[in-house]
N, C-alpha and C positions, 0 to 999 in steps of 0.2 A: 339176202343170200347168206346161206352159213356157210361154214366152213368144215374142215372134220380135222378131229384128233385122233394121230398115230396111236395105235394102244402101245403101252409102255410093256420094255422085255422085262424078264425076271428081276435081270439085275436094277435094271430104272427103279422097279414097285420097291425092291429092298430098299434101295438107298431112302424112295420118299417114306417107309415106314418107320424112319430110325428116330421119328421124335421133331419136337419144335427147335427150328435150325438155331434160333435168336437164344436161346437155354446152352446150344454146343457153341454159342457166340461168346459166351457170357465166362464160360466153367475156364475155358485155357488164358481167358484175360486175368482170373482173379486175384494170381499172385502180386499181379502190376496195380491192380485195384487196391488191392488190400498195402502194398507199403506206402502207394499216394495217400489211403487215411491215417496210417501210421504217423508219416512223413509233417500231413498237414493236421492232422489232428480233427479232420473234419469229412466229412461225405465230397465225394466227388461232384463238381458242377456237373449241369448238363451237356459244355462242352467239353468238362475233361473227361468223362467218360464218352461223349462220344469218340476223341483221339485216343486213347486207350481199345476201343473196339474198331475204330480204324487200321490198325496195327494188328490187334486179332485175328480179323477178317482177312488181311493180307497173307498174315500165317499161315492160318487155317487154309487158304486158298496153293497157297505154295506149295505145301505139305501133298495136297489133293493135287494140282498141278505134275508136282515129282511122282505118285504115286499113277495114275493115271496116263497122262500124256508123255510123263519121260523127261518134267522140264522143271532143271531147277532154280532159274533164273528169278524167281518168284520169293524165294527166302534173300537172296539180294535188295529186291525190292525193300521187303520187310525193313532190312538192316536201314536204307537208305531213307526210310522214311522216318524210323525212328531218330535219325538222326537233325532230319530236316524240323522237324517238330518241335528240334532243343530239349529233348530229353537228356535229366542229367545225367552225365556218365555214370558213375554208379549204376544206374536202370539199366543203364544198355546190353548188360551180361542176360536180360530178362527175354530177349527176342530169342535167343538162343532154346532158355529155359523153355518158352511157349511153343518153340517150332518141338523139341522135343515132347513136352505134354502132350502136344495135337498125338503125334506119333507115337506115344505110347498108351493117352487112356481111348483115343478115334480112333484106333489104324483104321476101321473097318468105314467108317463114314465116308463116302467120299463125294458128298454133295456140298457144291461149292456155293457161298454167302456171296449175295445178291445184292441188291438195297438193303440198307436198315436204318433205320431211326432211333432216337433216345428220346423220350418224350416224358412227361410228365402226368400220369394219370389224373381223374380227378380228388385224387386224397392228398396231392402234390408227391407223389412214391415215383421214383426215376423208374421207367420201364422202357424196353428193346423191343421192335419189332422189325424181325430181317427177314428178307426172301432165299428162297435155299432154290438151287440150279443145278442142272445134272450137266457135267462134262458131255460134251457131245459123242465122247466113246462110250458111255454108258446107254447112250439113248439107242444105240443102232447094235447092242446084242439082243437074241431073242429072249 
C-alpha cells in the first residue's frame, strides 16, 4: 500500500533549492570553530565539533523560528545551552555573534536543521551530514 506526497508550494520548492542544509550548518558555526583551533592549537574532535554544531543548529533554528512562526524563545535556548555545555566565558559573546550571522548572511533561508552527524569519512576528514525541514507554515502556502 503507498502512500502520496502533497506537492510542495512555491515557497516549500524555494526553500529546498537553496543548497546543502549540513554547508549552512557549517558557515555561521566557523567563528566558534576557528578560535577552538586557535585556542587549542589543533583540529577539533569529533565530539567537539559535533557540540559546536549543536549550538549552530539551535541558532539557525531560532533565527527561523523568530522569522517564520513569531517565536523567539529559541535564541534563549541557544544561550542556555551554551552554557550548560561549559563553554568558557569568553565564547559565550559568540551565540550572540551567530544568531546575528544567521540573520545577516541566511535572512532568506528559512529551512530548519534536522538530524545531523559529524562523522569521519574514509580519508579520516571530519565531515557533516544534516537533514533540512520546512516549518510547517511553509508547507501549506501555494
Amino acid at each position: 500500500m503507498g502512500g502520496y506526497a502533497k506537492p510542495l508550494g512555491r515557497a516549500a520548492r524555494e526553500q529546498m533549492a537553496q543548497g546543502k542544509i549540513s554547508v549552512r550548518l557549517v558557515e555561521p558555526a566557523q567563528p566558534m570553530i576557528d578560535r577552538a583551533v586557535e585556542e587549542t592549537g589543533t583540529e577539533p574532535t569529533q565530539k567537539q565539533l559535533h557540540s559546536v554544531l549543536l549550538i549552530a543548529a539551535t541558532i539557525w533554528n531560532a533565527q527561523v523560528m523568530a522569522r517564520v512562526g513569531g517565536n523567539s524563545r529559541h535564541a534563549e535556548e541557544a544561550h542556555r545551552l551554551f552554557h550548560k555545555l561549559s563553554v568558557p566565558p569568553d565564547m559565550r559573546g559568540l551565540v550572540d555573534e551567530m544568531l546575528e550571522r544567521k540573520a545577516r548572511e541566511f535572512p532568506d533561508d528559512l529551512r530548519l536543521i534536522g538530524d545531523f552527524e559529524v562523522y569521519r569519512d574514509g580519508d579520516g576528514e571530519l565531515q557533516v551530514r544534516a537533514e533540512a525541514r520546512l516549518a510547517a507554515e511553509l508547507m501549506d502556502e501555494p
